[in-house]
N, C-alpha and C positions, 0 to 999 in steps of 0.2 A: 504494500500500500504506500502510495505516495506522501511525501512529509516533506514542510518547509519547518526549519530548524533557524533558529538563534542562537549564536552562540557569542559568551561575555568573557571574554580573558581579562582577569583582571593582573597586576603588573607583577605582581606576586608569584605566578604562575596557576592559580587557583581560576576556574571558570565554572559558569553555569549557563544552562540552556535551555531552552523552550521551545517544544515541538507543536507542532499542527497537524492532524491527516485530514486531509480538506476530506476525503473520500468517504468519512464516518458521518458529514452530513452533508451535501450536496449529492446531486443525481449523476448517475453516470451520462455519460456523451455529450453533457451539456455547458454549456459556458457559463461559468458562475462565477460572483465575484468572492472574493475569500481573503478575509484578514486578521488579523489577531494583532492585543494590546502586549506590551510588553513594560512592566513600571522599570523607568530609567531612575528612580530615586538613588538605585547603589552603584550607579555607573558612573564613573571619575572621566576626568576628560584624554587621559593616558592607555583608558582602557580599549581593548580591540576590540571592537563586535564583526560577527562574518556572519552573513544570513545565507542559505542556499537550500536549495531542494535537494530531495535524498528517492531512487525509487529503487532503493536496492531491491533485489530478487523477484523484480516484478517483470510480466509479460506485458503490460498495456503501458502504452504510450501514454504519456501526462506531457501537454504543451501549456506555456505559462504566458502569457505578453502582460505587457505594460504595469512593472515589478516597481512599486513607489513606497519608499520608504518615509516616513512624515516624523520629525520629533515636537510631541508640544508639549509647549511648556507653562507652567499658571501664570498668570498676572498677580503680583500683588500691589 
């Protein structure tokens, strides 16, 4: 099953991650859109994030377009 993955390196050497399998809720064949929050509160600005998809061991094609990553931030 297809998965997009976040991953947080922090400077340390220590990371953590957060997956998604879009395919546990969306329809198959279908264009849908799919995205997921991720709290940046313990993210430093040294720190590496790598986002990517994963379809390990899978037979079916999964195509992705127009991949936007957004950071918001509060007003105070």
């Amino acid at each position: 099953m297809a998965q997009l993955v976040l991953v947080v390196k922090k400077k340390d050497g220590t990371s953590s991650f957060q997956v998604l399998r879009p395919g546990r809720t969306t329809p198959s064949y279908k264009c849908t859109y799919v995205f997921f929050d991720y709290d940046t509160k313990h993210i430093d600005h040294d720190d590496e994030i790598t986002f990517y998809a994963w379809n390990s061991e899978s037979i079916y094609e999964v195509f992705m377009d127009d991949i936007k990553v957004q950071v918001l931030e509060p007003k105070y």
